[in-house]
PAMARDO-393559 format. One record per residue (C-alpha): chain; residue number from 0; x, y, z negated; residue in one letter. Coordinates in nm, 2 decimals, m for minus. Each point is the difference from the previous one (the first is absolute). Example, Ala and Ser with C-alpha at 12.3 -4.5 7.8 and 13.67 -1.06 7.14 Angstrom:
REM PAMARDO-393559
[site A 0 [1.23 m0.45 m0.78] a]
[site A 1 [0.14 0.34 0.07] s]
REM end
This chain:
REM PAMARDO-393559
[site A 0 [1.20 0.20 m1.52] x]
[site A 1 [m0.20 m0.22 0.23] x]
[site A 2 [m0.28 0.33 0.06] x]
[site A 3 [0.36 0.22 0.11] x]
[site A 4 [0.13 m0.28 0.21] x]
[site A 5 [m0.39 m0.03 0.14] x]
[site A 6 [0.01 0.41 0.06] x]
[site A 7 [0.31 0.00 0.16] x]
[site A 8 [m0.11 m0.31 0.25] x]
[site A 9 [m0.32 0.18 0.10] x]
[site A 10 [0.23 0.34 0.06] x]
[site A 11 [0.21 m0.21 0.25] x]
[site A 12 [m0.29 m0.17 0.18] x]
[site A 13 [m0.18 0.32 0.08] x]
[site A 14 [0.40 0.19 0.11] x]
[site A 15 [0.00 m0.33 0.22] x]
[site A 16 [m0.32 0.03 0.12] x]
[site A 17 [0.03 0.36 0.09] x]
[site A 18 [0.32 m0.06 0.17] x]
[site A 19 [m0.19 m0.33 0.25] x]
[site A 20 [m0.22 0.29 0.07] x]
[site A 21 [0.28 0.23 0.08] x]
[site A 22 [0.16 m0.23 0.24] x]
[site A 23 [m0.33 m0.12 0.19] x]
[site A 24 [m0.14 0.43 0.06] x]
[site A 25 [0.19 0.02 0.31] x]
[site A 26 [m0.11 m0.33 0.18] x]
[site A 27 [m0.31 0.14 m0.09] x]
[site A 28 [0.02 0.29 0.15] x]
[site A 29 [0.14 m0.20 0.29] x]
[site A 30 [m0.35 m0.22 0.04] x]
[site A 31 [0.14 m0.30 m0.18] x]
[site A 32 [m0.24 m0.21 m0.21] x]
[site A 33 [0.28 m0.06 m0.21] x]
[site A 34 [m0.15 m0.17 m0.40] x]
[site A 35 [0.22 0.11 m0.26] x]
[site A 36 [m0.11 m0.26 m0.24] x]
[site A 37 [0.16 m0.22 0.29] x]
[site A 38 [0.31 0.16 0.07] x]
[site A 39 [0.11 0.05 m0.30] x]
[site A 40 [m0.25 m0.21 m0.32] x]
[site A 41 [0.04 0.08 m0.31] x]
[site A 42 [m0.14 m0.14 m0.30] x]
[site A 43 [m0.20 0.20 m0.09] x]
[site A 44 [m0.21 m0.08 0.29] x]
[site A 45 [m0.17 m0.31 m0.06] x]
[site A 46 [m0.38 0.06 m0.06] x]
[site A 47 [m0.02 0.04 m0.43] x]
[site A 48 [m0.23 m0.30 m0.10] x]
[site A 49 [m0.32 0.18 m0.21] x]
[site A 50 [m0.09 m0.21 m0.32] x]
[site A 51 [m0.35 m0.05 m0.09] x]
[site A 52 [m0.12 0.13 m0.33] x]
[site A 53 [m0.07 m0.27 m0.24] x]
[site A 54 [m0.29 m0.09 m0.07] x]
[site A 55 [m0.14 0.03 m0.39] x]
[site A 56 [0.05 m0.37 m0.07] x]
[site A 57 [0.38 0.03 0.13] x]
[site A 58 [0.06 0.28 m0.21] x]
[site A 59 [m0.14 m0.22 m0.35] x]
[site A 60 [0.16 m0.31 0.12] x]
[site A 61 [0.33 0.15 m0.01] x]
[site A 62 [m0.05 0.27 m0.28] x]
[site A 63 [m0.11 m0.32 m0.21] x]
[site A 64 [0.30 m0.18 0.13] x]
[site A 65 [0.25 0.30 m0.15] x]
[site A 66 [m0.26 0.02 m0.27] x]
[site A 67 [m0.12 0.34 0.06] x]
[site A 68 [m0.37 0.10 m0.14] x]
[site A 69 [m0.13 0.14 0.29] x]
[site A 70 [m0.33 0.21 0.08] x]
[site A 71 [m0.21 m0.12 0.19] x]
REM end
């Protein structure tokens, strides 16, 4: 349920976000500097945090915390 309600989120942001762009094409064409992410944030604009990889001795610590024989 939680992957269709995820789906349908990610459908809306990008209709939204096509639609920002929409609005802000003719001050464009006019010369405006207009940003849409200003005039109209969504978000789905904030900058996605990147997770480091663990390292090997993350990975055993917590495959020996759920018990898990791992190979190392």
């Amino acid at each position: 349920m939680t992957i269709a309600v995820e789906g349908f989120s990610d459908e809306v942001m990008e209709v939204m976000n096509r639609f920002r762009h929409l609005v802000a094409a003719p001050a464009w064409a006019m010369g405006s500097k207009i940003n849409v992410k200003q005039m109209m944030p969504l978000p789905t604009d904030k900058a996605a945090t990147v997770k480091e990889s663990m390292t090997k001795e993350e990975f055993l610590a917590l495959s020996k915390m759920y018990k898990i024989k791992a190979k190392a």
